[in-house]
C-alpha positions as protocol buffer text, in pm:
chain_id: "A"
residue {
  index: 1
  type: UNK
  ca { x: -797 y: -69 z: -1197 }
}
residue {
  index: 2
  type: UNK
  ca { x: -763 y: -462 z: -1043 }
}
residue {
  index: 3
  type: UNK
  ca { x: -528 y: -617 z: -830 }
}
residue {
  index: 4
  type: UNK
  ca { x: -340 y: -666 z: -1177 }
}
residue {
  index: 5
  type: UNK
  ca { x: -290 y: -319 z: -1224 }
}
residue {
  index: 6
  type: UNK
  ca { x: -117 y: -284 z: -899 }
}
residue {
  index: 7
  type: UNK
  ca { x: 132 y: -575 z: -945 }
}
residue {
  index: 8
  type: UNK
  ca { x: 223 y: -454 z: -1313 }
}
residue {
  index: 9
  type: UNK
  ca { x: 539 y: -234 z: -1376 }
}
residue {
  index: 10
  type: UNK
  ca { x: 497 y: 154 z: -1501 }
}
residue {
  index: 11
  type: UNK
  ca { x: 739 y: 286 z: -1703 }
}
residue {
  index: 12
  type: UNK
  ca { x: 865 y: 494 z: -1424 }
}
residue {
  index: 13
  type: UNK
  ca { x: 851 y: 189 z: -1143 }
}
residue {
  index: 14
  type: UNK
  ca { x: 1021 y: -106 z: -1436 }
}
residue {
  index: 15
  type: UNK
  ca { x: 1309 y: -229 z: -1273 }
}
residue {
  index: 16
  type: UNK
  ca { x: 1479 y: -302 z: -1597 }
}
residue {
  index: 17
  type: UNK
  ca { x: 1739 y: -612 z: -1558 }
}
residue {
  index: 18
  type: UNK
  ca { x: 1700 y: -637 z: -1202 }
}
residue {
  index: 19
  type: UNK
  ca { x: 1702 y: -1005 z: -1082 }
}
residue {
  index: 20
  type: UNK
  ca { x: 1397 y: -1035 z: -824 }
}
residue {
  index: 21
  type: UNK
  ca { x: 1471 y: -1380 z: -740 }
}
residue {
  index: 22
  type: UNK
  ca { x: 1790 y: -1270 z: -480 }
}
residue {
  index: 23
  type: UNK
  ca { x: 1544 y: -1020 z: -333 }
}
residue {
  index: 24
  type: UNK
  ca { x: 1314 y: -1052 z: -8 }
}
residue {
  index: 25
  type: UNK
  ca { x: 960 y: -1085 z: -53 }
}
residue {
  index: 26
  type: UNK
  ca { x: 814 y: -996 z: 277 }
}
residue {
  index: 27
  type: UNK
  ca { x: 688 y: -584 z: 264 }
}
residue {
  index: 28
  type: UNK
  ca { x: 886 y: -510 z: 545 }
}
residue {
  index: 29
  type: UNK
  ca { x: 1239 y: -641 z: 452 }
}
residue {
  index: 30
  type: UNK
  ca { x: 1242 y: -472 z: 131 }
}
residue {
  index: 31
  type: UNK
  ca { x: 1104 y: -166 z: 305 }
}
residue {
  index: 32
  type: UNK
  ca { x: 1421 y: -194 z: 526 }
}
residue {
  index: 33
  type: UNK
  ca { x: 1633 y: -257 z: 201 }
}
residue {
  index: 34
  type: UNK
  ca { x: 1519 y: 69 z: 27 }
}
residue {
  index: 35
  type: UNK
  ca { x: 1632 y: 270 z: 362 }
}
residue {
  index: 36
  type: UNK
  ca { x: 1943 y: 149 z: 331 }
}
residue {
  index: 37
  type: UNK
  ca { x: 2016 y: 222 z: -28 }
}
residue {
  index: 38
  type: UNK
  ca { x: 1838 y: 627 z: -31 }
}
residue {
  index: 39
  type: UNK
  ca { x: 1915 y: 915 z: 175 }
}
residue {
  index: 40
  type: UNK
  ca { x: 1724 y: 1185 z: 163 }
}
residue {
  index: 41
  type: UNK
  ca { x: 1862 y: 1523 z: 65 }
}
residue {
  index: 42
  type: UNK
  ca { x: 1744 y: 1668 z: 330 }
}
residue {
  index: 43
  type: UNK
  ca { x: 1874 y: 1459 z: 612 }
}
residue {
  index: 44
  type: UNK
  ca { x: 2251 y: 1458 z: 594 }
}
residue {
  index: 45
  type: UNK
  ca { x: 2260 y: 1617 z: 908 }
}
residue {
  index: 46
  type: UNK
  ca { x: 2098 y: 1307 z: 1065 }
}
residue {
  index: 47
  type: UNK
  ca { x: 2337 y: 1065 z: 943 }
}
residue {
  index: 48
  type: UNK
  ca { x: 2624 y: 1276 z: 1012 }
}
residue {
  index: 49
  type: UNK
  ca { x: 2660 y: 1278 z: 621 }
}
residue {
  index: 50
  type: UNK
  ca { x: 2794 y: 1601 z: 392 }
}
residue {
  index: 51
  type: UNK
  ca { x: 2553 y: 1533 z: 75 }
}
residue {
  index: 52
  type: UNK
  ca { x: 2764 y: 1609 z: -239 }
}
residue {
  index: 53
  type: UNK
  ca { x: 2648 y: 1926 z: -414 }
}
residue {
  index: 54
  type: UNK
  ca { x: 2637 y: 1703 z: -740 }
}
residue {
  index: 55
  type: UNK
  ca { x: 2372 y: 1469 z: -585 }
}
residue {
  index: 56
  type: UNK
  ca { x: 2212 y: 1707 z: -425 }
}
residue {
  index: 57
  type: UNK
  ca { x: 2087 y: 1868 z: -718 }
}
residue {
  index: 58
  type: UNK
  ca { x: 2066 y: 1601 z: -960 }
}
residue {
  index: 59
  type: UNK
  ca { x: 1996 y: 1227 z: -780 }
}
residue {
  index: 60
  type: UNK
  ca { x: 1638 y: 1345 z: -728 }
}
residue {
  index: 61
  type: UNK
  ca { x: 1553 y: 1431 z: -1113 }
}
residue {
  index: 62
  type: UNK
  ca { x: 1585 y: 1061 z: -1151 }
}
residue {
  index: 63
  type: UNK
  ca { x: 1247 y: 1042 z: -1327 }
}
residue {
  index: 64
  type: UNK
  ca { x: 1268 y: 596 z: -1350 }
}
residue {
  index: 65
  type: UNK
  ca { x: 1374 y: 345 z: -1112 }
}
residue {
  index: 66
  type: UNK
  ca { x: 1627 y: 206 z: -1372 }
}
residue {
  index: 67
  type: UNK
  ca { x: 1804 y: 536 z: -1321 }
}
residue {
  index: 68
  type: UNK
  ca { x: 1799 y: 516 z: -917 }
}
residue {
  index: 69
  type: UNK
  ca { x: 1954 y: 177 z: -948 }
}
residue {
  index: 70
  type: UNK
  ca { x: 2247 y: 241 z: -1241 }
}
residue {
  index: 71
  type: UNK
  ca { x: 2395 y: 531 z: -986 }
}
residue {
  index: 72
  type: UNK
  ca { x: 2332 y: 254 z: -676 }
}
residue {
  index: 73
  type: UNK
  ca { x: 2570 y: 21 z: -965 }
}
residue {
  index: 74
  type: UNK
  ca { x: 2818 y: 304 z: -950 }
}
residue {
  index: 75
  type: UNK
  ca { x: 2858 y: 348 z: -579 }
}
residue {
  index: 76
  type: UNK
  ca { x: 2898 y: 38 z: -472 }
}
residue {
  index: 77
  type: UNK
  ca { x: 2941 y: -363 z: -586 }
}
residue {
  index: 78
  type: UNK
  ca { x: 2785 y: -419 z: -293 }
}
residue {
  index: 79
  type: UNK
  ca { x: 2404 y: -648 z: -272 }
}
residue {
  index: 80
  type: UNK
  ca { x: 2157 y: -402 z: -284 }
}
residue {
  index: 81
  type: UNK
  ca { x: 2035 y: -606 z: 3 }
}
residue {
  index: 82
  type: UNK
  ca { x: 2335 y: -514 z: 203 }
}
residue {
  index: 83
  type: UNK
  ca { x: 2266 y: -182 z: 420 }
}
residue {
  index: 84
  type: UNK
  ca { x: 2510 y: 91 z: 286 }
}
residue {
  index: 85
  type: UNK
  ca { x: 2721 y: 397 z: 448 }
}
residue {
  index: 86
  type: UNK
  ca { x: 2544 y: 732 z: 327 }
}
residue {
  index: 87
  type: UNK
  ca { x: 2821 y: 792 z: 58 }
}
residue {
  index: 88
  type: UNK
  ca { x: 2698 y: 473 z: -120 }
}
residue {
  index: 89
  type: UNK
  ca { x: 2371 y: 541 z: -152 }
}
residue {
  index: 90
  type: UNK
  ca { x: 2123 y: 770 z: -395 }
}
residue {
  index: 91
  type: UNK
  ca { x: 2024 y: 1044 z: -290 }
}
residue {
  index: 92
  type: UNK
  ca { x: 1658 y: 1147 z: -310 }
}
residue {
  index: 93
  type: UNK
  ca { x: 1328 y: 1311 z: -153 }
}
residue {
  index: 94
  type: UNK
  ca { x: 1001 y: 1102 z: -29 }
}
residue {
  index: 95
  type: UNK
  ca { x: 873 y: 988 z: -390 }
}
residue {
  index: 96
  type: UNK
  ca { x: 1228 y: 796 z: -455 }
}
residue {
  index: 97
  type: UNK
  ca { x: 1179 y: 609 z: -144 }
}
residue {
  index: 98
  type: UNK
  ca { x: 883 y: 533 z: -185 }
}
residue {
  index: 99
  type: UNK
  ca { x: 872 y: 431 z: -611 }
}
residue {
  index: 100
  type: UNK
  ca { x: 1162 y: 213 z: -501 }
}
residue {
  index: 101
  type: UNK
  ca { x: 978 y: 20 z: -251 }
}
residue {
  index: 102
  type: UNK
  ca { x: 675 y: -7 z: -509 }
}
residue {
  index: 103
  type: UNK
  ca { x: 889 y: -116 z: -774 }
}
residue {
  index: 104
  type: UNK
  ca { x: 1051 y: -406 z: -570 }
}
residue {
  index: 105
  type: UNK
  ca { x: 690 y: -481 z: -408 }
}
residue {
  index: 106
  type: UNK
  ca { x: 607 y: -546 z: -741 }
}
residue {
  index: 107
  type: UNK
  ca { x: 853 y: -731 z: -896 }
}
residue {
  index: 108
  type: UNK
  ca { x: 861 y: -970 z: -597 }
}
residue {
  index: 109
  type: UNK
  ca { x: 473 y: -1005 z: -656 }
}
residue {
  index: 110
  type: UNK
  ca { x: 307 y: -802 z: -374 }
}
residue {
  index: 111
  type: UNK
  ca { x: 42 y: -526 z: -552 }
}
residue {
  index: 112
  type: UNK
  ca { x: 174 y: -212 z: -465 }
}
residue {
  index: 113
  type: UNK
  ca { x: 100 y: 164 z: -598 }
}
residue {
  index: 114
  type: UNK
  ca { x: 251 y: 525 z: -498 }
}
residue {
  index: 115
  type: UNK
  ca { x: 20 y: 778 z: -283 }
}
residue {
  index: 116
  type: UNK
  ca { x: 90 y: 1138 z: -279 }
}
residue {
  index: 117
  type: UNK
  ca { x: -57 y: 1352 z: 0 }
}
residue {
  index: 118
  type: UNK
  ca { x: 20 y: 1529 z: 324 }
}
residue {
  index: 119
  type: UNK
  ca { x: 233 y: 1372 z: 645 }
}
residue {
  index: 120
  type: UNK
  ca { x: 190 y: 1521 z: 1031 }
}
residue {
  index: 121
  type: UNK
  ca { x: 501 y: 1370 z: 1193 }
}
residue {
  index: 122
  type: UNK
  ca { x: 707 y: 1560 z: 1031 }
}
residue {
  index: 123
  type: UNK
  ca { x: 677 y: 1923 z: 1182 }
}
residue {
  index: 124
  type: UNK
  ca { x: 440 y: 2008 z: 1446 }
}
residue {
  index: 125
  type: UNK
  ca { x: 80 y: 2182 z: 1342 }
}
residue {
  index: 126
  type: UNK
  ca { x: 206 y: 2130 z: 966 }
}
residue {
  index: 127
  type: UNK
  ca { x: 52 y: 1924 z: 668 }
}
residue {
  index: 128
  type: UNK
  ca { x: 413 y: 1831 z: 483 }
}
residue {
  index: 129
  type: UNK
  ca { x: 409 y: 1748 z: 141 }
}
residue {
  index: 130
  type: UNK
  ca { x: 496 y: 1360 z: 121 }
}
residue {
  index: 131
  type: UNK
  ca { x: 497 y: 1045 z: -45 }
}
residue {
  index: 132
  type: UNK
  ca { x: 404 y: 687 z: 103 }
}
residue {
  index: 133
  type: UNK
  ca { x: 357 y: 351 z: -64 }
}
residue {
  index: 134
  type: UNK
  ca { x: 42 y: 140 z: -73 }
}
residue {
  index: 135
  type: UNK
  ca { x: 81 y: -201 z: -46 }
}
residue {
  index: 136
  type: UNK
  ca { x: -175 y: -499 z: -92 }
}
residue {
  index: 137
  type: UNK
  ca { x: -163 y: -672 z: 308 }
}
residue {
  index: 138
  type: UNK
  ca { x: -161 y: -1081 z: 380 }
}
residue {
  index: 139
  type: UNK
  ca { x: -544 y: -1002 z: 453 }
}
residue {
  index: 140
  type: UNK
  ca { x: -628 y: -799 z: 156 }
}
residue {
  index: 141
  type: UNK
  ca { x: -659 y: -490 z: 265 }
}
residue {
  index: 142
  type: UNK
  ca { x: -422 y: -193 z: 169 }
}
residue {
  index: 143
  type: UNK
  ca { x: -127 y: -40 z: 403 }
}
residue {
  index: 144
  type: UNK
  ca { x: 36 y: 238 z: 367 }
}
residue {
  index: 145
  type: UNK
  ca { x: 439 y: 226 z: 394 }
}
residue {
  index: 146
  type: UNK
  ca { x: 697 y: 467 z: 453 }
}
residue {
  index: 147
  type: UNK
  ca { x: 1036 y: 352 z: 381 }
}
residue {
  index: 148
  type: UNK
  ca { x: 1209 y: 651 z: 473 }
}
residue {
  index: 149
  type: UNK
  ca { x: 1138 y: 699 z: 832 }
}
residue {
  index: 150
  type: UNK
  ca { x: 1145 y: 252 z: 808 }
}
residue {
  index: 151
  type: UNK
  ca { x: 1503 y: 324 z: 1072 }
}
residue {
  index: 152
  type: UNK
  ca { x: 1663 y: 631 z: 1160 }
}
residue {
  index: 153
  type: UNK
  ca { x: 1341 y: 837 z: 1267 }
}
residue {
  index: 154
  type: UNK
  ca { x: 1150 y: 824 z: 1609 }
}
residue {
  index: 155
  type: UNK
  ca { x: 792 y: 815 z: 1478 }
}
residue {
  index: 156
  type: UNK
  ca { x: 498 y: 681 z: 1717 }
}
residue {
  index: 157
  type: UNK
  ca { x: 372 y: 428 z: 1459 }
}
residue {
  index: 158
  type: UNK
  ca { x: 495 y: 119 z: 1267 }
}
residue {
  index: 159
  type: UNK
  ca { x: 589 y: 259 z: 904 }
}
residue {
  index: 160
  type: UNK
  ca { x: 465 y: 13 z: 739 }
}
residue {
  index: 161
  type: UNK
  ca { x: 114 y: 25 z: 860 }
}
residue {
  index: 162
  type: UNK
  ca { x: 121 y: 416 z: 853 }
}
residue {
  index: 163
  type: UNK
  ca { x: -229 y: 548 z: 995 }
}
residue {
  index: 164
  type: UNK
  ca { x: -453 y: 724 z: 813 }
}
residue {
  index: 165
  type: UNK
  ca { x: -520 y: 1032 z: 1015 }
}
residue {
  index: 166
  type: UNK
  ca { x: -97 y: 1115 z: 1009 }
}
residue {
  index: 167
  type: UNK
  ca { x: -43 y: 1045 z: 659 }
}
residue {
  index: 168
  type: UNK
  ca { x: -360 y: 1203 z: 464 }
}
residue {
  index: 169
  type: UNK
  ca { x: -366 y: 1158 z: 98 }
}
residue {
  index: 170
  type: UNK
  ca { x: -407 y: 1459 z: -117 }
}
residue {
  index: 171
  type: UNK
  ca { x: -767 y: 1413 z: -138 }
}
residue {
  index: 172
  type: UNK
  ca { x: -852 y: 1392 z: 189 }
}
residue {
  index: 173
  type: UNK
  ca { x: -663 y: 1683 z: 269 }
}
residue {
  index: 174
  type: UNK
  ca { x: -870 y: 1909 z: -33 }
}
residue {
  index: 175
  type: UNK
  ca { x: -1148 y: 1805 z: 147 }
}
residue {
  index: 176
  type: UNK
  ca { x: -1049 y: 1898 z: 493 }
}
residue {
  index: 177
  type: UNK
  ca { x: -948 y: 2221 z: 354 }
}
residue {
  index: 178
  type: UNK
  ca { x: -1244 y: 2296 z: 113 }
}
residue {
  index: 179
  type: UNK
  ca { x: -1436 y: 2253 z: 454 }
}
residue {
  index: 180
  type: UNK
  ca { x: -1272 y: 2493 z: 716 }
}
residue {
  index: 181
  type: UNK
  ca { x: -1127 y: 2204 z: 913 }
}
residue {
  index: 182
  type: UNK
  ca { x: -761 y: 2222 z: 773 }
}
residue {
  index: 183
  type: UNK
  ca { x: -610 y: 2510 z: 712 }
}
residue {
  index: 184
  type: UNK
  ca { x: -461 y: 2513 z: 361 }
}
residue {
  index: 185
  type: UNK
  ca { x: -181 y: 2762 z: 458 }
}
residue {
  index: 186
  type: UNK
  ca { x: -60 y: 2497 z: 678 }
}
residue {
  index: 187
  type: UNK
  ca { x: -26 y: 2242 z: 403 }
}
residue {
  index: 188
  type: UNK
  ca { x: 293 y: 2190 z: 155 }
}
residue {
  index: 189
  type: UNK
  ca { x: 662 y: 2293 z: 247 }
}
residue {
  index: 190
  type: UNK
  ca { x: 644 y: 2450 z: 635 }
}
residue {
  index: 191
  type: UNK
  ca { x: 1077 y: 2536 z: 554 }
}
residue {
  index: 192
  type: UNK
  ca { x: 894 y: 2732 z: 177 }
}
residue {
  index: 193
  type: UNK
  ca { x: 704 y: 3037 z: 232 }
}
residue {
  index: 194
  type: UNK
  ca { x: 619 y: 3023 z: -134 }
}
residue {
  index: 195
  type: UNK
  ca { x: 540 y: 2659 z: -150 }
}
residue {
  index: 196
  type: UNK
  ca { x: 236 y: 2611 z: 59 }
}
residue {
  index: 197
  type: UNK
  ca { x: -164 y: 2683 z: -22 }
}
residue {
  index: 198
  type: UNK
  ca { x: -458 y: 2546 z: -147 }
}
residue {
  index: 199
  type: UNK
  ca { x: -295 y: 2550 z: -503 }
}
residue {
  index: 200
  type: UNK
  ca { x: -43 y: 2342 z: -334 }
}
residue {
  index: 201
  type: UNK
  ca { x: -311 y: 2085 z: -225 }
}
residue {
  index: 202
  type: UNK
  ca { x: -470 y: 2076 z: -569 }
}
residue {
  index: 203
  type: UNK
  ca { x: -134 y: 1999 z: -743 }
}
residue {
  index: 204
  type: UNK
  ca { x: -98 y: 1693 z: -501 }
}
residue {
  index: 205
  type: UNK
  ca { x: -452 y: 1609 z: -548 }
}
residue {
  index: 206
  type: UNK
  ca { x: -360 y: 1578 z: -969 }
}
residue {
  index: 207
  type: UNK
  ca { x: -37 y: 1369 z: -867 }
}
residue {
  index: 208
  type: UNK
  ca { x: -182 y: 1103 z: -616 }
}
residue {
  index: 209
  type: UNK
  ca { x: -456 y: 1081 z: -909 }
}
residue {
  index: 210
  type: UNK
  ca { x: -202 y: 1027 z: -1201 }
}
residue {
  index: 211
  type: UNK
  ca { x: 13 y: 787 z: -952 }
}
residue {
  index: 212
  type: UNK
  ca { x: -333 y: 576 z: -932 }
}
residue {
  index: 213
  type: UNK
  ca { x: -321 y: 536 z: -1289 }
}
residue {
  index: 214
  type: UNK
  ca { x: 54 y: 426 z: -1281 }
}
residue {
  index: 215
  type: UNK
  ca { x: 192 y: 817 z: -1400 }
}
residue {
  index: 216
  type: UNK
  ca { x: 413 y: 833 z: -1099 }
}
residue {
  index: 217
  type: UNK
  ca { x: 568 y: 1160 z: -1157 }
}
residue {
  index: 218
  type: UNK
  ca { x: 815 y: 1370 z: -987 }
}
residue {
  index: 219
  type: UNK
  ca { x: 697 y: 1582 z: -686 }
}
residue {
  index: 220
  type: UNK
  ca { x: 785 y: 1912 z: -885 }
}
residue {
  index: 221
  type: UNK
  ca { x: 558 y: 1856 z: -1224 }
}
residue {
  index: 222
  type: UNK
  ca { x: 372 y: 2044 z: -1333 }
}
residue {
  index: 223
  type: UNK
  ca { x: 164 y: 2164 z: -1627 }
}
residue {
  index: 224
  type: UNK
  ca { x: -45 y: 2425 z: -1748 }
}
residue {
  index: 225
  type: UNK
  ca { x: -287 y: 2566 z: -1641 }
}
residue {
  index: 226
  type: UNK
  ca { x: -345 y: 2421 z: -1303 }
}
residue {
  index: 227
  type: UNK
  ca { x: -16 y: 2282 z: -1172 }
}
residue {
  index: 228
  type: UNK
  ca { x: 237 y: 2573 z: -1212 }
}
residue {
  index: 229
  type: UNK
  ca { x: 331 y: 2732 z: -883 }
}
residue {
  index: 230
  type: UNK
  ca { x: 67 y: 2994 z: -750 }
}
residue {
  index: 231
  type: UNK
  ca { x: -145 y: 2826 z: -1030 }
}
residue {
  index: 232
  type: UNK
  ca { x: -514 y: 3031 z: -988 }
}
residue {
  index: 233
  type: UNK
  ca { x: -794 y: 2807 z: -916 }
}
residue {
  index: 234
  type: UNK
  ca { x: -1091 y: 2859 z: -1080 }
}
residue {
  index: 235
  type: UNK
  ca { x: -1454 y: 2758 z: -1035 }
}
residue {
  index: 236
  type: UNK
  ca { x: -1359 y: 2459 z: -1274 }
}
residue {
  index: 237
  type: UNK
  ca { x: -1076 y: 2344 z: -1060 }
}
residue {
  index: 238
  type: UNK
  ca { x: -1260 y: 2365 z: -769 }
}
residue {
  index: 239
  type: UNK
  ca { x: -1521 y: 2132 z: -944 }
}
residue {
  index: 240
  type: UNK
  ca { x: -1257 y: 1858 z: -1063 }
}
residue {
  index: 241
  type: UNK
  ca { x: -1016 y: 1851 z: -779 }
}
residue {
  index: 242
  type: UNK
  ca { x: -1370 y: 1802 z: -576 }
}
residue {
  index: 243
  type: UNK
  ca { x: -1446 y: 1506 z: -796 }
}
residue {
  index: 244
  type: UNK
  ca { x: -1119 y: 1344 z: -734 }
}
residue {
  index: 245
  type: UNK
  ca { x: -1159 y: 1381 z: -366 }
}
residue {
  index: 246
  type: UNK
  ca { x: -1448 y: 1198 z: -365 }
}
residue {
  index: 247
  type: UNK
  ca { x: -1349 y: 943 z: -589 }
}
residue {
  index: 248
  type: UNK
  ca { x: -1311 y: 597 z: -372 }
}
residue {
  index: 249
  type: UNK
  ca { x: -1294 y: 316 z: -654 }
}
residue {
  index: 250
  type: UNK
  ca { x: -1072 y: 205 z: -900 }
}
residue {
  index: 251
  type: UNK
  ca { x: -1306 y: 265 z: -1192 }
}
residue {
  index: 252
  type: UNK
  ca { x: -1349 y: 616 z: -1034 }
}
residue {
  index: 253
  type: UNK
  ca { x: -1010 y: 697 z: -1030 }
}
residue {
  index: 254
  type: UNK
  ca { x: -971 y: 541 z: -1382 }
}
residue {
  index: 255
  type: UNK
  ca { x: -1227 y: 757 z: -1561 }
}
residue {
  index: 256
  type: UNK
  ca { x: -1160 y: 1085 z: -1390 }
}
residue {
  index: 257
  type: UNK
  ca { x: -767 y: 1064 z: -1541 }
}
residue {
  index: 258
  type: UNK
  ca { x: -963 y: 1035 z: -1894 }
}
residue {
  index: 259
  type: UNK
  ca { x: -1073 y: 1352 z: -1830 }
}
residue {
  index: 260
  type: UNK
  ca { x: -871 y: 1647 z: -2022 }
}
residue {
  index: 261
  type: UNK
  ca { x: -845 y: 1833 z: -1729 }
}
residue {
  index: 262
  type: UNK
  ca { x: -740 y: 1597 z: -1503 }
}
residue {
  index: 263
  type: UNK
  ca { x: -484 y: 1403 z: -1715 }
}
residue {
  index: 264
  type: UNK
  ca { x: -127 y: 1417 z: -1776 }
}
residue {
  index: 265
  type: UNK
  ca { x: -5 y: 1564 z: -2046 }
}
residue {
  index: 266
  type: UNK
  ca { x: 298 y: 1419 z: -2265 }
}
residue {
  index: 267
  type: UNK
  ca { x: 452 y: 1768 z: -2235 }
}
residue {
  index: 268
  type: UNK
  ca { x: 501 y: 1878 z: -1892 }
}
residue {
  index: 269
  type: UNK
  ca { x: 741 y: 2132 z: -1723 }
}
residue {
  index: 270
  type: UNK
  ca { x: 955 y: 2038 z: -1420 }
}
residue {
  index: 271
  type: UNK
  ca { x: 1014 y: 2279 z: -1185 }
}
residue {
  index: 272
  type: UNK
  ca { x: 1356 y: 2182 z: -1074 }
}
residue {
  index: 273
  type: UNK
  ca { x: 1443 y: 2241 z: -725 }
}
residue {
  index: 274
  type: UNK
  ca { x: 1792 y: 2381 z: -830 }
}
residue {
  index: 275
  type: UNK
  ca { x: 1840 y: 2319 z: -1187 }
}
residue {
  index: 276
  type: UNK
  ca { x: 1544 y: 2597 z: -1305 }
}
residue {
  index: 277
  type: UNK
  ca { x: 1229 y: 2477 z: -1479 }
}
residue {
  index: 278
  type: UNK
  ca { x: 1279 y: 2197 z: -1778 }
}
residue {
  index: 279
  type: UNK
  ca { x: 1079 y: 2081 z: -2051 }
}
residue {
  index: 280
  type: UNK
  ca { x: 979 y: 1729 z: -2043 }
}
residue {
  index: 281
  type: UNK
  ca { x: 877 y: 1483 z: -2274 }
}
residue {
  index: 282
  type: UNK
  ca { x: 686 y: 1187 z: -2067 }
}
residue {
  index: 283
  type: UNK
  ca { x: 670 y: 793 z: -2205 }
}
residue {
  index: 284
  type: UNK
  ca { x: 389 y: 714 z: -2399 }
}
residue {
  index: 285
  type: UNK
  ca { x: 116 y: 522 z: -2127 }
}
């Protein structure tokens, strides 16, 4: 995986018709511009903002970024580079924040990929599940961004040079926990009994993995065997998910998704935060 990779469109990240030309191109304008077109379900009571029981079940099954932007199209005329009021914006989790600001870093021709893994500025002594974006710096070396805490959140760092020891990718956090330093019951949803765990870890491990090879899929998919909830982790599991935590290249991270077990399959099952668990067919890579 090259610098090409990162700068080429996924079938989840593709834009569609959008014109890039009115856009900004520097990462932290359009990192500004995605905060003010998402809210996150979760943080109504931050903006002072009732979410709409219709959005908040259904904005954040918005699998492609051509769906994010047809419901921006429907609340507002408005430039999408004008900030908007809550009720004009889509609302979504981590991942929608952060495939929006990857899909506009790379249509405005900065390399750019999605990283799923494990924030601490969130809650206190917890590992929260999260999303960031990875973007290619002036000096060639990656950053991560997070455009939803860009404005609106009191965080000790610039978001979009997030460091590495507050956002961990999955990976890093397997390895922590495979070695006694972390804590695996302290990793995933701290507001979820049910959604925290080593099993928890794993299934992020498989996602920031399939996001590397531009499958950049919900934060809820999952498959058989290994990423159902409570999934059972077997000495093989152990073995791969190990793999992928050492993995530091491209080419690594290329020919571990080749293998079977570590793959996506084209049938997966969603596991729907409040519309029950769907069948889903995924776009042929």
């Amino acid at each position: 995986m090259n610098e090409d990779f990162s700068l080429r469109q996924t079938p989840y990240s593709d834009p569609g018709e959008l014109d890039p030309r009115g856009l900004p191109r520097a990462p932290r304008r359009l990192a500004a511009m995605v905060r003010g077109l998402i809210v996150h379900r979760g943080e109504g009571d931050l903006l002072g903002y009732e979410v709409p029981e219709e959005r908040l079940h259904h904005d954040a099954e918005s699998r492609y970024v051509t769906e994010i932007l047809r419901l921006l199209r429907e609340r507002g005329d408005t430039p999408l580079t004008e900030r908007r009021g809550p009720g004009g914006r889509f609302v979504g989790t981590c991942r929608d924040f952060s495939l929006l600001l990857c899909s506009l870093l790379r249509a405005t021709g900065t390399p750019a990929r999605l990283r799923c893994g494990f924030a601490t500025y969130f809650t206190d002594g917890w590992y929260e599940d999260h999303w960031v974006t990875e973007y290619r710096a002036r000096d060639g070396g990656w950053r991560r961004a997070d455009a939803q805490v860009h404005s609106g959140y009191d965080v000790s760092f610039d978001p979009m040079d997030v460091p590495r020891d507050v956002f961990l990718v999955a990976g890093d956090v397997w390895r922590d926990c495979r070695q006694g330093r972390v804590d695996p019951r302290m990793c995933g949803f701290s507001g979820v009994e049910g959604l925290r765990g080593l099993w928890f870890v794993h299934g992020n491990v498989l996602r920031d993995l399939a996001a590397l090879n531009g499958v950049e899929l919900l934060p809820w998919d999952g498959w058989e065997p290994w990423l159902r909830k409570g999934a059972s982790l077997g000495e093989d599991a152990l073995a791969a998910a190990d793999a992928v935590a050492a993995a530091r290249s491209p080419d690594d991270w290329s020919r571990l998704f080749a293998d079977p077990r570590l793959t996506v399959p084209a049938e997966i099952t969603s596991y729907t935060s409040y519309l029950g668990d769907r069948p889903v067919t995924l776009p042929v890579r």
